[in-house]
C-alpha positions in Angstrom: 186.3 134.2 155.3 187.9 133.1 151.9 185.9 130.6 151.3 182.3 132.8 152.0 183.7 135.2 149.7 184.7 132.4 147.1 181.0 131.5 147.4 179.4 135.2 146.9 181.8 135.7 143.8 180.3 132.3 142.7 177.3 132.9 142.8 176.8 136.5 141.8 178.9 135.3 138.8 176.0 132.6 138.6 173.2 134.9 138.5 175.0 137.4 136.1 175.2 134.3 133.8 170.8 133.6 133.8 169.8 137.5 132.7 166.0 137.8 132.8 164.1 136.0 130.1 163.6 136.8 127.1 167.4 138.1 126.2 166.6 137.5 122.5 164.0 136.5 120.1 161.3 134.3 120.7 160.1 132.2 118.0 156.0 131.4 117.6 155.8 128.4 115.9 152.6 127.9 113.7 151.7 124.6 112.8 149.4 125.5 109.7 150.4 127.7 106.3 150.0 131.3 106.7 146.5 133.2 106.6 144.7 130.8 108.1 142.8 132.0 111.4 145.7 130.5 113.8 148.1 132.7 111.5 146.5 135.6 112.3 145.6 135.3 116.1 149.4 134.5 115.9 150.2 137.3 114.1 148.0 139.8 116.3 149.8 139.0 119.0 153.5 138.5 117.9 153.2 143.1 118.2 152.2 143.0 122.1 153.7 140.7 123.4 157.3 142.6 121.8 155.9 145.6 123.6 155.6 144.0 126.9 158.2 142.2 127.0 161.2 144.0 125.2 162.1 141.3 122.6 160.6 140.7 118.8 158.2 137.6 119.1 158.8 136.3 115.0 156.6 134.1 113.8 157.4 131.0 111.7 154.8 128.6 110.1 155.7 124.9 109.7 152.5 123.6 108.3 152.2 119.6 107.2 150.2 116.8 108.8 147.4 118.7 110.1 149.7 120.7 112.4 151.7 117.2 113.6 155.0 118.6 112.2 155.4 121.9 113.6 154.3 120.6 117.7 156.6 117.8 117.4 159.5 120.2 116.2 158.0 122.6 119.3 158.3 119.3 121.2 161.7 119.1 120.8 162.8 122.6 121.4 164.3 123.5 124.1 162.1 124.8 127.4 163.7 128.1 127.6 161.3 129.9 126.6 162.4 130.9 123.1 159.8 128.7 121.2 156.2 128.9 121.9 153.5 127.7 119.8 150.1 129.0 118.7 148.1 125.9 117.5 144.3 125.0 117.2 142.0 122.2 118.3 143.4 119.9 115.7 146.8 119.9 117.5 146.0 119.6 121.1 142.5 117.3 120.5 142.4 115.6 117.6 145.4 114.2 115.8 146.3 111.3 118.5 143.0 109.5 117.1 143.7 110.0 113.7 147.7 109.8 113.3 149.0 106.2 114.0 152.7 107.6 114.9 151.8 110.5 116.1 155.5 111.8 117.9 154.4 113.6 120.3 151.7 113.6 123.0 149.5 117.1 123.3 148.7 116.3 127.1 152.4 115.3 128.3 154.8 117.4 125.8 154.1 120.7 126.3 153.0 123.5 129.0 150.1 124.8 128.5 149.9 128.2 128.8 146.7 129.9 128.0 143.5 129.1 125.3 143.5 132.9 123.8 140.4 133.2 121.4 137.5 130.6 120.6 134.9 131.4 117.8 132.0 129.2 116.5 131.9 127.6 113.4 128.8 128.8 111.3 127.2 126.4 108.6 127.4 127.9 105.1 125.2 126.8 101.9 125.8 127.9 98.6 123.4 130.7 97.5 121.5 128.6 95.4 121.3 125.3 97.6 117.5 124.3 97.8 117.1 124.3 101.5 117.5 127.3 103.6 117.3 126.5 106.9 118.5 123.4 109.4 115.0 122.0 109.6 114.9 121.5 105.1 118.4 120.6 105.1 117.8 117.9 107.5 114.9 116.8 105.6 116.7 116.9 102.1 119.9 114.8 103.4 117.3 112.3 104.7 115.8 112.0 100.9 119.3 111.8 99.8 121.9 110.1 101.9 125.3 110.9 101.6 124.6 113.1 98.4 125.0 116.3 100.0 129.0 118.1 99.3 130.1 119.3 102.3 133.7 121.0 102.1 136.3 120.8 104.9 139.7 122.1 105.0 141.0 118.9 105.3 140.4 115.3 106.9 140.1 115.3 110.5 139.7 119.1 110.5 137.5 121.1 112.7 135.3 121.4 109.6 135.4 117.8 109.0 134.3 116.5 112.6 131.7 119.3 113.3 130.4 118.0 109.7 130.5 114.6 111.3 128.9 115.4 114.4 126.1 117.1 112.8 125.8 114.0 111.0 125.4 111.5 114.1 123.1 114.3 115.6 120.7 114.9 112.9 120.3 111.4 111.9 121.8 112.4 108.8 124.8 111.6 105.8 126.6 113.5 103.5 129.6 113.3 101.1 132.9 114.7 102.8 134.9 116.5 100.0 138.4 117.1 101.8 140.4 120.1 100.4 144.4 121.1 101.7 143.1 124.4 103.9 139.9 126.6 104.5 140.7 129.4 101.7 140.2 126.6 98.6 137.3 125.0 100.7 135.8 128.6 100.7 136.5 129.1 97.3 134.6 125.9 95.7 131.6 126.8 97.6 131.9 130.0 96.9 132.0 128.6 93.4 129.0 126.0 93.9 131.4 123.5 93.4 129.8 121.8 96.4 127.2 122.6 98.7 127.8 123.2 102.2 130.4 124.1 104.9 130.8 124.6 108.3 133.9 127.1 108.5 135.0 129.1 111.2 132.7 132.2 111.5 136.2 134.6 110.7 136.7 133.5 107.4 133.4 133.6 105.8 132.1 136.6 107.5 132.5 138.8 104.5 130.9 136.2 102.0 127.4 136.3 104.0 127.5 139.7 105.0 127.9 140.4 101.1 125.0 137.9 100.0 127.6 135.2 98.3 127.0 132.4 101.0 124.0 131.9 103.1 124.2 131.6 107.0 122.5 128.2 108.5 123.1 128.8 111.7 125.9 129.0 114.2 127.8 126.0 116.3 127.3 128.1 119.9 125.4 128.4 122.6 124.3 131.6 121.8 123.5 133.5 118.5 126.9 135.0 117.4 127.3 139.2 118.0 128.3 139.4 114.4 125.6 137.2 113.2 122.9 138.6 115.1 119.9 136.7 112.9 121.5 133.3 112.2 119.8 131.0 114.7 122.1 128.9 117.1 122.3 125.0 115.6 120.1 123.8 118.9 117.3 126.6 117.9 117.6 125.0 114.7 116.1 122.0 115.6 119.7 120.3 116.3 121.3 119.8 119.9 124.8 118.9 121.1 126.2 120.4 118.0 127.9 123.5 120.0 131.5 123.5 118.7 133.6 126.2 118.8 137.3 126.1 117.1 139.8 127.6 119.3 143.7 128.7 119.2 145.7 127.8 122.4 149.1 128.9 123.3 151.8 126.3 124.7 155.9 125.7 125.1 158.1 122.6 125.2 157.3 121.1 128.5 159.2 122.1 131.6 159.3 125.9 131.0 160.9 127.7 134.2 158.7 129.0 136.5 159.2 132.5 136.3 159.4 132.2 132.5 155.9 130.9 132.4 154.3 132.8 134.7 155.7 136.1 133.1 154.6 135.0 129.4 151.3 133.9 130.6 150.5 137.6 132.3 152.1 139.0 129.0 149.7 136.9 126.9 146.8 137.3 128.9 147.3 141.1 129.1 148.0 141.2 125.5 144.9 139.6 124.9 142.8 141.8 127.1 143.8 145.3 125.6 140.6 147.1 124.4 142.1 147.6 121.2 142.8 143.8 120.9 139.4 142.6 122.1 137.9 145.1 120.1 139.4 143.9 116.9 138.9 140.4 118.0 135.5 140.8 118.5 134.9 142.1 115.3 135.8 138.8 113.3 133.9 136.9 115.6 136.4 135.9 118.0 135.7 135.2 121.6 138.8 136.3 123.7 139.1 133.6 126.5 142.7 134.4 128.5 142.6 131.2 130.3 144.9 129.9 133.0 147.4 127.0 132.4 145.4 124.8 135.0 142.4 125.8 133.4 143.9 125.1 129.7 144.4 121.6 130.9 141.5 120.6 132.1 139.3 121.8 129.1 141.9 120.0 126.7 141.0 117.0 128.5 137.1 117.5 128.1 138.1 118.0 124.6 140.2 114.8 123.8 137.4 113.1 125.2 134.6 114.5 123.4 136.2 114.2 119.8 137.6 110.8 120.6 133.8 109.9 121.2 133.1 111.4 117.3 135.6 110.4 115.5 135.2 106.3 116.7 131.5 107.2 116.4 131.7 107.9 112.9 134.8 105.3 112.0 136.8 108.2 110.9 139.6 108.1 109.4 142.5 109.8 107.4 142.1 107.4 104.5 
């Protein structure tokens, strides 16, 4: 009888000693400066998720290497569900074809726990740029190859590889002009420094909607709600240029099963709050709310597909 009692003191002290998750902060880790559209879907639901689950969600941007530094620091954390990262296509598709060393692996070193939002990009032409739609543009880079500017946030960038895919698709060259992040992209266009982009709808909404950029069309498979009269890229006269950029949410492989399972339901119900979608919606976001199963398989259909491009094109970060 000693010894059963021994063993229920044991283990009650056990369980006293593994409170319910989360006891304490939880840090989001953002791979990419702040203000940039993974920032903010970051940022909108760091508020939510403390309200469901009790504990402030802080989040802490480690930008450098196109988003390589902060995953591999997130790699390394421990799986206790105290570090979670929000990170975009470039972290989770891109950067093992274009980083040599990459240290860590986006398939094997982390659970995946839900993609939250996607949104189209949307191709964007300086005001006074001489063509006006996909059809004269197309026609214009074929009269002169790889004259035409087009700005991306950086090399290897969702920018930069829609830019390259449109490329391959169209039959088509330009001049890739590489900035360090979207906002001084934006800006040079914006200043007719060069003469086209293809950003993320969010981030030049306001510019066309005020006349300072003009609207190609949109990288979806249907015309965007907040862009009702900007054709799709395939009613354009291009097809297979649907891209959209997206934000994923993921934790340092081998997350406790009832730690995932409660931050997935947390995130997913975060994300489907009126209020949330609402706002979402509004920037051109796309609330998606995925499962982890479901997060995996499309990350491989994406590995795939931009391995394809960038070996295509013979990109590099050079």
């Amino acid at each position: 009888m000693g010894t059963a009692l021994a063993l229920a003191a044991h283990a009650t002290a056990a369980g006293a000693a593994a409170p319910a998750w989360p006891q304490k902060a939880v840090s989001v880790v953002v791979p990419f400066p702040a203000g940039g559209s993974t920032d903010t879907i970051a940022r909108m639901l760091a508020a939510p998720l403390n309200e469901k689950l009790g504990q402030p969600f802080v989040v802490d941007n480690r930008p450098g290497a196109t988003g390589a530094i902060g995953a591999t620091m997130v790699k390394r954390a421990p799986a206790d569900g105290y570090t979670i990262m929000v990170a975009s296509i470039g972290v989770y598709a891109v950067n093992p074809f274009l980083q040599k060393h990459l240290a860590y692996d986006p398939a094997k070193d982390f659970d995946l726990l839900t993609v939250a939002v996607r949104a189209p990009n949307v191709l964007v032409a300086r005001t006074d740029f001489p063509a006006g739609n996909v059809r004269d543009l197309v026609a214009y880079m074929k009269k002169n190859p790889g004259k035409v500017a087009f700005a991306t946030s950086g090399a290897g960038s969702s920018d930069h590889l829609t830019a390259a895919l449109f490329w391959q698709m169209s039959g088509t060259s330009g001049l890739h002009v590489p900035y360090k992040g979207g906002a001084p992209a934006i800006s040079d266009l914006l200043a007719g420094q060069t003469d086209l982009s293809f950003q993320n709808i969010n981030a030049v909404l306001q510019y066309i909607k005020a006349g300072k950029l003009k609207a190609l069309a949109v990288t979806a498979d249907k015309r965007a709600a907040v862009l009702p009269d900007v054709p799709t890229m395939a009613e354009a006269g291009v097809k297979d240029v649907e891209v959209y950029s997206w934000q994923g949410v993921a934790a340092p492989r081998g997350l406790p099963a009832d730690v995932k399972a409660r931050l997935h339901a947390a995130l997913v119900g975060a994300l489907n709050e009126p209020v949330m979608r609402h706002k979402l919606g509004e920037s051109g976001f796309e609330v998606v709310a995925n499962t982890p199963d479901q997060f995996a398989q499309f990350e491989q259909q994406e590995l795939q597909r931009w391995k394809t491009v960038i070996e295509t094109g013979k990109i590099t970060l050079e």
